[in-house]
C-alpha positions in Angstrom: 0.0 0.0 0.0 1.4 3.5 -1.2 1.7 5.4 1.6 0.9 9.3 1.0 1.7 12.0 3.5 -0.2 15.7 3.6 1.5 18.2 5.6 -1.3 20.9 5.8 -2.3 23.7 9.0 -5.9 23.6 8.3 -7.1 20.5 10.2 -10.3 20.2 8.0 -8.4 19.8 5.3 -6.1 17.1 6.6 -8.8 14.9 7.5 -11.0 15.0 4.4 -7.9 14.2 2.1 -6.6 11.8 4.5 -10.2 10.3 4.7 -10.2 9.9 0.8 -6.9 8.8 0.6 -7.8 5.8 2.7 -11.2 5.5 0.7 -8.8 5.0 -2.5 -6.4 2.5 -1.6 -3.5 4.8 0.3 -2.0 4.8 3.2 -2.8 8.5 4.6 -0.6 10.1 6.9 -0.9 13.7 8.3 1.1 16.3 10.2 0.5 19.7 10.8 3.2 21.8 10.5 6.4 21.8 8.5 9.0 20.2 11.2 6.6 17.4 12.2 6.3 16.9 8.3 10.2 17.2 7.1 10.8 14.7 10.6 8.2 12.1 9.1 9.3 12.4 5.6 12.7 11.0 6.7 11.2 8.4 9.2 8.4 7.6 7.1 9.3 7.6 3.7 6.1 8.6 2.0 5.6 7.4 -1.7 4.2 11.2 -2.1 3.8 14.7 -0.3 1.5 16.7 -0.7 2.7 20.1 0.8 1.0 23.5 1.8 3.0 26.4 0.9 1.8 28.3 4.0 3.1 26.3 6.8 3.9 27.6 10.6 7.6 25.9 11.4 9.0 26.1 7.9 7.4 26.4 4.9 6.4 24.5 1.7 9.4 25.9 -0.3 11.8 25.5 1.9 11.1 21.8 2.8 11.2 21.5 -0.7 14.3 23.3 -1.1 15.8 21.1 1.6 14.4 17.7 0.8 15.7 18.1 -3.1 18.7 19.1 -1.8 19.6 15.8 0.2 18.9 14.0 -2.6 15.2 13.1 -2.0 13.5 12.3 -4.9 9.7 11.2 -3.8 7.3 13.1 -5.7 5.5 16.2 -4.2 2.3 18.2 -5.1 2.4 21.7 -3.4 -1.0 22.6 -2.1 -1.6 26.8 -2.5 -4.1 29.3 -1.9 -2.1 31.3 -4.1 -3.4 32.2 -7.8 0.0 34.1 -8.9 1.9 32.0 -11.7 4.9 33.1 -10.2 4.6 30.9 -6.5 3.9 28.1 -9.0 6.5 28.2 -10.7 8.6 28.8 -7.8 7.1 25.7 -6.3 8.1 24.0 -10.3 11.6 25.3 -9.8 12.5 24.2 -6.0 12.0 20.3 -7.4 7.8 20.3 -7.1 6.4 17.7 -9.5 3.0 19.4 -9.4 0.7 21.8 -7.9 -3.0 22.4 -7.2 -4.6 24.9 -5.9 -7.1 25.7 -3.0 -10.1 25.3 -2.9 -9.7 22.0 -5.1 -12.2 19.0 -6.0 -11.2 15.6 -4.1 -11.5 14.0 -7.4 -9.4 16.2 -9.1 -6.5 15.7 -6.3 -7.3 11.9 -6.8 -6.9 12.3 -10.1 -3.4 14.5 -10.1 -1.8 11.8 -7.1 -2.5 9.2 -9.6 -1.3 10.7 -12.4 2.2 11.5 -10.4 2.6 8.4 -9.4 2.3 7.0 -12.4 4.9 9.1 -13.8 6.9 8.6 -10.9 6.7 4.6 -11.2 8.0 4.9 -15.1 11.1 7.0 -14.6 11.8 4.6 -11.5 11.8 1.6 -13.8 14.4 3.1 -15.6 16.4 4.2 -12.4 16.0 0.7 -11.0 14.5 -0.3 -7.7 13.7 2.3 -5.4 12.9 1.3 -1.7 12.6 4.6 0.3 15.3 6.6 -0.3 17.6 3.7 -1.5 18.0 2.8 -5.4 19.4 -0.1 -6.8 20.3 -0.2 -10.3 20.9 -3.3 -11.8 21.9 -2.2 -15.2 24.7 -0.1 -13.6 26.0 -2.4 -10.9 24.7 1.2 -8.7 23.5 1.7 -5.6 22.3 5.1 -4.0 21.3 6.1 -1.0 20.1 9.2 -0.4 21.4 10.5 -3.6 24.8 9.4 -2.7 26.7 6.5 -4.2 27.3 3.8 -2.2 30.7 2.0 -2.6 29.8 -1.7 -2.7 31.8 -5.3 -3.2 30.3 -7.4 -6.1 28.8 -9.5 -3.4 27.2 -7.0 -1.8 25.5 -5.8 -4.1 24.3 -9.0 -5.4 22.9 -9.6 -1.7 21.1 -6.5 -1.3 19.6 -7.3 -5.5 18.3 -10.6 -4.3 17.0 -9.1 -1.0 15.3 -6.4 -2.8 13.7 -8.6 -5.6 12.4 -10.6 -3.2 11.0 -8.1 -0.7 8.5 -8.5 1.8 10.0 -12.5 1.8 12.4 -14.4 4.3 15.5 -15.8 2.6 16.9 -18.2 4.7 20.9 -18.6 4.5 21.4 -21.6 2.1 18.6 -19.6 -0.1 21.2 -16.7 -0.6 23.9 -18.7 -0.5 22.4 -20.3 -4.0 21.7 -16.9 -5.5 24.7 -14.8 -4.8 27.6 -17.4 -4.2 25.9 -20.1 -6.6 25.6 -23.9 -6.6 29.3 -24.5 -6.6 30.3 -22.4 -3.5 31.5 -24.4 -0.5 31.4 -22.7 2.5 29.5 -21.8 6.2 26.0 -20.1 6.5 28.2 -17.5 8.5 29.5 -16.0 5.4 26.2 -14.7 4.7 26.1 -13.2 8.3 28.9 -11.3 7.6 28.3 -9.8 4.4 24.8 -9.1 5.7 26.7 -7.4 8.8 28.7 -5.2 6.4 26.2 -3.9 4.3 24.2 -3.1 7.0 27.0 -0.8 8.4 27.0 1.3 4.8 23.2 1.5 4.6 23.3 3.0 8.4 21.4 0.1 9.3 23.2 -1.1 12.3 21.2 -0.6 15.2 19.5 -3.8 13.9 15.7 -2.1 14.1 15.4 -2.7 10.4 14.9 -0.5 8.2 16.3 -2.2 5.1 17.1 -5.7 6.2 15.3 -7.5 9.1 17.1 -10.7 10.6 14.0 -13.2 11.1 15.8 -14.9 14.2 16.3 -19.1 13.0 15.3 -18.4 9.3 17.3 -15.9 7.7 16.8 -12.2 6.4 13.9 -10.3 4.7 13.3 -6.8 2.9 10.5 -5.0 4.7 
């Protein structure tokens, strides 16, 4: 389930979109200013924002401005009361993928998230695998996170491929010893521990909660 976050003052607002969000499929999350929504865009890794320009905290083009900036590339619609061209186009040019303005139809919105996404989903195809902020591109032997370039062994990177194109699904040890090392490799279990522990240590996934690979204690590992 694509999970969609609106970061919006007005509370009636947040609750009807969030309330149709739900209605169609989504995952709706809310906040209410703009440092409770910059916070959860990094901890919750929405598969879109939609963002109010006219925020208390910090506003709409500056968390735009900030999340382009570290590399964040999850699409956002910026939600204004303003009618000038030129705030939409400065929302265009700080790395907004589209706009709408208040007051706006539900189905329109609907319409515009869908359309984004789908745009989003094609480009990412020919990226490679995105899974929050983290990209793997096969076709490049690349791997970003973040926007920056993570410096991976061969092995490595074939772990965290078979990981990823089996998300959501426990691998047990012999499983990825088959895939990445192949038929002929003779060895311990242990060497996929260890690979495991040192690609956790470049994703910043040490403190074991998760975020990329899960260790499912007597199986193996999984992809959330």
């Amino acid at each position: 389930m694509q999970k969609i976050l609106i970061i919006e003052d007005e509370p009636n607002i947040r609750e009807l979109v969030v309330y149709n969000l739900n209605q169609n499929g989504y995952q709706g999350m809310e906040a209410e200013d703009g440092l409770i929504g910059i916070a959860m865009v990094r901890s919750e890794h929405p598969d879109l924002i939609l963002l109010d320009i006219m925020l208390p905290g910090k506003n709409g083009y500056d968390i735009c401005k900030e999340l382009r900036a570290e590399g964040l590339k999850t699409p956002i619609i910026m939600l204004t009361a303003k009618n000038e061209e030129i705030d939409k186009v400065l929302g265009l040019e700080f790395g907004a993928d589209d706009y709408i303005s208040k007051p706006f139809g539900i189905r329109e919105l609907m319409a515009r998230i869908k359309a984004v996404l789908r745009r989003y989903e094609n480009n990412t195809e020919q990226e490679g695998t995105r899974i929050g902020d983290l990209v793997i591109n096969t076709e490049s032997h690349e791997v970003k996170l973040g926007g920056k370039t993570l410096e991976l062994t061969l092995k490595e990177f074939d772990l965290l491929r078979v990981l990823a194109e089996n998300r959501g699904r426990v691998m047990t040890r012999d499983q990825l010893l088959d895939k990445v090392w192949g038929f002929e490799y003779i060895g311990e279990t242990r060497t996929v521990d260890v690979h495991v522990r040192y690609l956790r240590k470049k994703l910043g996934d040490e403190d074991n909660e998760g975020k990329y690979i899960q260790t499912i204690r007597g199986m193996g590992y999984k992809m959330p």
